[in-house]
N, C-alpha and C positions, 0 to 999 in steps of 0.2 A: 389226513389227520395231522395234528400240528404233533411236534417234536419239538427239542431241548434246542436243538439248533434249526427250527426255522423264525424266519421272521416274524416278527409285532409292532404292531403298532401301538403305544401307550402312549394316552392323550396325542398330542400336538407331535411325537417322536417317532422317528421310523427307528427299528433296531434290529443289528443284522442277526441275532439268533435271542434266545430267552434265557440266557446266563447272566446272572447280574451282579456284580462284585457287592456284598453289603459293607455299610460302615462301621470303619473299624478304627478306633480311637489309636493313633501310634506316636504322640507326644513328638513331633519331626518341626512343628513351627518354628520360625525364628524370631528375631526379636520382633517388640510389640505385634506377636503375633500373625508374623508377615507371611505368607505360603512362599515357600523356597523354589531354587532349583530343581534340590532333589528329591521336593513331593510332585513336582513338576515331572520327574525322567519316572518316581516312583506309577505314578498316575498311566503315564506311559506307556510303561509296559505290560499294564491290564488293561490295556485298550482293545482288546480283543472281545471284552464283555460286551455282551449285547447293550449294558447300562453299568456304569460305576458310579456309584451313590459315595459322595465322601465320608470322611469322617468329622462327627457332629462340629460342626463349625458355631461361633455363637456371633449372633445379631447385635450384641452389644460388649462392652465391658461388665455390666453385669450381670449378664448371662455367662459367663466363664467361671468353671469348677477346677477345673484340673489343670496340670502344667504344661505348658505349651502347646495347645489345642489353639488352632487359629481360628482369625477374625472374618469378617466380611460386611467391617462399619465403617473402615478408613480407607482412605485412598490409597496410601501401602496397602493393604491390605487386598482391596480391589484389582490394582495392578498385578499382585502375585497370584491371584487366580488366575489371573487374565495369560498367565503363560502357563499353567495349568491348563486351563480348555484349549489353549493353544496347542500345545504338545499333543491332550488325546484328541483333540478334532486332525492333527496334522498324522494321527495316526491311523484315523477311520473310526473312531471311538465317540461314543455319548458322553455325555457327565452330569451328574447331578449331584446339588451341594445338599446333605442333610441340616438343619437348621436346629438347632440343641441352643437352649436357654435350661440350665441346670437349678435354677431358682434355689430350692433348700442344701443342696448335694457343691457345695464349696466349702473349701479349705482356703484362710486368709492370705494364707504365704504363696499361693499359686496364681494370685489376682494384684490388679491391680489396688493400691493403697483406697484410694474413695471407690471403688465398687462396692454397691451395698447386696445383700443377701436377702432375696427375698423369696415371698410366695405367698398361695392362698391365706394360710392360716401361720401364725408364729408359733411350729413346732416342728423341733432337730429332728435331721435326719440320723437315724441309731447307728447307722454303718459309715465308719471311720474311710478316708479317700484318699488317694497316696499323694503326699504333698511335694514338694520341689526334687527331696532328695530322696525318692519313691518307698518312704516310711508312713505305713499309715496314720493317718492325722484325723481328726475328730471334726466331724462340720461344725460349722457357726450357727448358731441361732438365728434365722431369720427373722425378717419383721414381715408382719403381713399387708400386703398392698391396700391401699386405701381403694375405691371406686371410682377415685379421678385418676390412680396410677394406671387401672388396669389398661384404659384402650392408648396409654402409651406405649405401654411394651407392646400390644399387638402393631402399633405402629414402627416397632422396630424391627419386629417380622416384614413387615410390608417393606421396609426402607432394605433391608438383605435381600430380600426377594430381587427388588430395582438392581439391587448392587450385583445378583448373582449374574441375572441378565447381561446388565452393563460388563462384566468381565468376558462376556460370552458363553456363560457356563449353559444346558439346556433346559435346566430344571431345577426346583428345588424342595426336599422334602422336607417336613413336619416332624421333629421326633417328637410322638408322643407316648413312648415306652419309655423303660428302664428308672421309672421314677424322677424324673427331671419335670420341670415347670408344667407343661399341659397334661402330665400323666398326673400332678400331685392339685390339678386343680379338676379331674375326672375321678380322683378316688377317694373315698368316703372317710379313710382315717387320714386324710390328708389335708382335706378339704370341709371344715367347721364353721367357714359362714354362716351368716344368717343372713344375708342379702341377695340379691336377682343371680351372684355367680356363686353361691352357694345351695348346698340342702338336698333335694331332690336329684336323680339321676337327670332329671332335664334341667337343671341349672346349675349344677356340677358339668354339663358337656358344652355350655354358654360360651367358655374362654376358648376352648378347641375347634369349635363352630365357629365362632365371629372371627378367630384367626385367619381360619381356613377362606374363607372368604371372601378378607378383606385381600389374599395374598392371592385366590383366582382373580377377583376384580382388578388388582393392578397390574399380574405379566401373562392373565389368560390363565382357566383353568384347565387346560390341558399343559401345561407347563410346572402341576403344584399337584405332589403326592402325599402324602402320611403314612407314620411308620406305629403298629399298633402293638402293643405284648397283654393281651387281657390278662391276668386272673396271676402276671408275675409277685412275686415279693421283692425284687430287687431293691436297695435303697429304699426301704422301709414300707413297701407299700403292702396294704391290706384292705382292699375294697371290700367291701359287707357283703355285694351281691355283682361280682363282675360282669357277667351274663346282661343282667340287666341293664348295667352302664352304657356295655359295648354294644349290645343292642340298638338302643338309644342315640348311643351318638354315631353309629355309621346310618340307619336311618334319618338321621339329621342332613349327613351329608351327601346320603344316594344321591339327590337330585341336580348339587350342584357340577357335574361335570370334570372332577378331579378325575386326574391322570392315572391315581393308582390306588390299593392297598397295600402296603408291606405290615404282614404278618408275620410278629417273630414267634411261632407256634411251640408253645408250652404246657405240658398238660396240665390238664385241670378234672377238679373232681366236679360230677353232674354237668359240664359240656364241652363240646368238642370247640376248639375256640376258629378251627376254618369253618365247621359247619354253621358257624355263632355269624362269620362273615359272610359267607354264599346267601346265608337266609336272611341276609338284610341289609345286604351291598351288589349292586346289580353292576358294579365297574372291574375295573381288571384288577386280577390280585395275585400279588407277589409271594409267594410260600418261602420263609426261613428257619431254619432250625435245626440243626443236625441231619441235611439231608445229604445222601451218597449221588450220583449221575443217576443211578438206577431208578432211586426212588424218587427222584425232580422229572423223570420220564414218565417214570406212571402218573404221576401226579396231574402233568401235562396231557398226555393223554385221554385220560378221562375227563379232562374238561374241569379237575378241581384246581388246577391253579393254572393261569394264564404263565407267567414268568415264576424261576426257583433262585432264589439270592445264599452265594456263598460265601463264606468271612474268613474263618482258620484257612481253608485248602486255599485261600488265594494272595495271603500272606507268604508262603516258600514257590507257590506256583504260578508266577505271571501269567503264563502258556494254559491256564484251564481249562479253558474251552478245548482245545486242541488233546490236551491228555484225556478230557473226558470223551470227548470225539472218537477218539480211537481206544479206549479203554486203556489207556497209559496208567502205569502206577502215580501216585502223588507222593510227590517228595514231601517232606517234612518239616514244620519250621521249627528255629531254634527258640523257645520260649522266652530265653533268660535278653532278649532282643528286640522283645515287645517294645518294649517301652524305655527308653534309653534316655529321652530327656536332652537328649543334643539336635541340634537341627542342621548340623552338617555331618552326622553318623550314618552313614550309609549300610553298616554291619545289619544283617538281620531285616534290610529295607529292601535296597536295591541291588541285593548282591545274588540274588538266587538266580540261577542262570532260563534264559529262555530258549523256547526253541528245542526243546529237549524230549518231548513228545515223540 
């Protein structure tokens, strides 16, 4: 019977247990969005995860919301990953870079000067986003993309995908939660077309489908996962019938051979949103959400989730795996260290001790 810590295979990856660090936004980049050193030793020392999913990285300039959240469109950019997979491959470690295009959810002053703001439809996002000097700040108005822009952005999915490769990273995931670009072109008040990626639950899931796709066909799909939150409010979102959506569009992509699901599981009224995935995704899937060791075991066990992804407990605790292993307490992290906005701030990053299990 499979367990917390044995092995998986997911798509194309071997991974030495089913722990898998989830992406966690920590504003650490340096300039023009470089990945540093010390996301580099950060990366590191959660190498013990059977899978480290980064934090939403953006495929473009503008795809970037928030402040200092790095790239992986420039060749800076590429190189500093590229000592990022370096370090956790040199530690026994996988790595996968999440891929976040924030489309309506930017604030001006966190971007670059001609980044434009875009998305399905041109309408704000209602929930203000902390800007440079971590004061909430009001999003911009997007414009909404023409039908000749859309298959470029997905071409800039594709062109991150290449670049994640090219750094050595192993994988790269899809965020399609939290109200950023592919969640605001799958949800009903988001998404007011009236054209082929508009309207219907099946041409509302068009942009997230042809994505997904276009990013198996160019580094293999066993190398290309997605990340789902049905039935969330986050960043403005209110689907009319999410059930139906999510339905829809993992049915769309049963067949094509993707590596995974990550489910950030959030309840919902009238459906369970794992049992919403098991009943219409026949691939491997990732359970997230407020789970303890205990309840990522049952889970596992019984065959409802393949792999359990943890985010808060892996922030103060490098050594995870290992305290969960042994039933170790978890340390705690300091909240006020989240997000610090300097990218040679090690406080609240790399400073929790390992090994202490």
């Amino acid at each position: 019977m499979a367990d917390l810590f044995s092995p998986l295979r997911l798509g194309d990856i071997d991974l030495a247990n089913r722990v898998i660090m989830a992406p966690m936004t920590r504003d650490r980049a340096g300039p023009d969005d470089v990945p540093t050193a010390l996301m580099a030793e950060y990366y590191r020392q959660r190498a013990s995860a059977g899978l480290i999913v980064t934090e939403g990285t953006q495929p473009s300039p503008d795809g970037k919301g928030y402040w200092r959240t790095p790239g992986i469109h420039s060749p800076a950019q590429i190189a500093g990953w590229t000592q990022v997979a370096q370090a956790v491959h040199d530690a026994g470690g996988r790595i996968a870079v999440q891929l976040m295009h924030v489309g309506r959810v930017a604030v001006r002053a966190n971007r670059a000067a001609d980044a434009q703001t875009l998305a399905p439809s041109a309408i704000a996002c209602p929930d203000p986003i902390p800007g440079p000097d971590g004061v909430p700040a009001a999003c911009e108005m997007p414009r909404a993309l023409t039908d000749a822009e859309i298959p470029l952005v997905i071409a800039e999915f594709v062109a991150a995908a290449h670049n994640a490769r090219k750094a050595g990273i192993d994988a790269v995931e899809l965020h399609c939660a939290s109200g950023y670009l592919p969640m605001q072109f799958l949800s009903s008040n988001t998404n007011l077309r009236d054209d082929a990626w508009g309207g219907p639950a099946e041409r509302r899931i068009r942009f997230v489908v042809e994505t997904l796709t276009a990013m198996a066909d160019a580094i293999g799909p066993g190398r290309v996962g997605f990340r789902i939150c049905p039935g969330v409010a986050f960043n403005g979102m209110a689907d009319a019938d999410p059930a139906q959506t999510y339905a829809a569009l993992l049915r769309a992509l049963d067949g094509l051979g993707l590596a995974w699901c990550h489910l950030i599981h959030v309840p919902n009224t009238g459906f369970d949103a794992l049992e919403l995935v098991r009943a219409n995704w026949s691939g491997a899937v990732i359970e997230n959400g407020g789970l303890t060791g205990d309840k990522a075991q049952g889970l596992i066990a019984t065959g409802k989730a393949d792999a359990a992804s943890f985010g808060y407990a892996y922030i103060a605790n490098p050594d995870l795996v290992a305290r969960l292993r042994n039933g170790s307490p978890l340390a705690k992290a300091d909240r006020t260290t989240f997000y610090t906005g300097h990218g040679d701030d090690a406080r609240g990053y790399t400073d929790y001790p390992e090994g202490t299990a």
